[in-house]
DOMI-340653 format. One line per 4 residues: their letters; for each residue x, y, z of C-alpha. Coordinates in nm, 3 decimals, m for minus. Layout:
BEGIN
a	X/Y/Z  ...
//
This chain:
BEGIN
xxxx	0.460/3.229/m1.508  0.244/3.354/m1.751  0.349/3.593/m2.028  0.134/3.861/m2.221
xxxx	0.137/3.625/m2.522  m0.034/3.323/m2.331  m0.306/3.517/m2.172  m0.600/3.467/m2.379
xxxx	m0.747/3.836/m2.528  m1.013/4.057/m2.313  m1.371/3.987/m2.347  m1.630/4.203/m2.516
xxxx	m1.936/4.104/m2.434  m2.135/3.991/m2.092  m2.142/3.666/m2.227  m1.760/3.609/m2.292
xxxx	m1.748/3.772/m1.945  m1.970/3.541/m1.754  m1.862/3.244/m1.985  m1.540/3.346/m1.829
xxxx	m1.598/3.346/m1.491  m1.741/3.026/m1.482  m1.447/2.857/m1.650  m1.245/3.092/m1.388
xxxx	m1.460/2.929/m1.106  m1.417/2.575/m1.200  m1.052/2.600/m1.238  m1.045/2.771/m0.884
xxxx	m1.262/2.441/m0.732  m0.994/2.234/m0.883  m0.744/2.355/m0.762  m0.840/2.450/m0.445
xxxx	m0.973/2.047/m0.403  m0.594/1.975/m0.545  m0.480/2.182/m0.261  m0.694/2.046/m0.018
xxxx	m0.547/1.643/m0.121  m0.168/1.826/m0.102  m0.292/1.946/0.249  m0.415/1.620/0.384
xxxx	m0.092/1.441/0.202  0.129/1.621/0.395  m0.053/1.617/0.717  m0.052/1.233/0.684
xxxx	0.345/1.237/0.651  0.350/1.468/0.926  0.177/1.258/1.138  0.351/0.954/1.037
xxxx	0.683/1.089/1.094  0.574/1.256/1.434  0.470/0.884/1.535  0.747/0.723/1.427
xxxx	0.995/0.955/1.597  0.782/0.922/1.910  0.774/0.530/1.919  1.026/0.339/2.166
xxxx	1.293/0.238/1.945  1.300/m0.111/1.834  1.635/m0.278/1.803  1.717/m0.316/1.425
xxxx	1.931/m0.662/1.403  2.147/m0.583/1.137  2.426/m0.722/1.310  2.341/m0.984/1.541
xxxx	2.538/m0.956/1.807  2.701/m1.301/1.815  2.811/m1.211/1.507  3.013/m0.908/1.604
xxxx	3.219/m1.103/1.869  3.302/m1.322/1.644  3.402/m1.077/1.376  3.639/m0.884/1.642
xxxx	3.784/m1.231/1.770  3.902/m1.306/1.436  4.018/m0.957/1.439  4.255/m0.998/1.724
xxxx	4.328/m1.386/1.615  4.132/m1.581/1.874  3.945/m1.911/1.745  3.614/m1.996/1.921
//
């Protein structure tokens, strides 16, 4: 947010005016191309995400499954 103090002070002359606007225009490119790399960013995560929700889920092996029966035989005290 910009206060009264940080604004710089009003032109008088066509030069400071068109000096001006040409610093005014090559801040707007550059941030409008900053803009435009924010844009494509989040399309890319978009379209990641939309894939990965979209793709057959794959098993995730965490816990084998061997492993689990053993785990709940201990549990209820039988030995393999």
């Amino acid at each position: 947010m910009l206060s009264a103090n940080s604004l710089p002070p009003p032109p008088s002359s066509t030069i400071e005016l068109v000096e001006e606007n040409d610093r005014l225009r090559k801040e707007n490119r550059k941030l409008a191309n900053e803009v435009s790399k924010m844009k494509n960013l989040c399309n890319n995560i978009f379209f990641l995400m939309y894939e990965y929700a979209n793709t057959a889920p794959q098993a995730l092996e965490l816990m084998p499954a061997r492993q689990v029966f053993e785990e709940e035989e201990e549990e209820i005290g039988v030995k393999a």
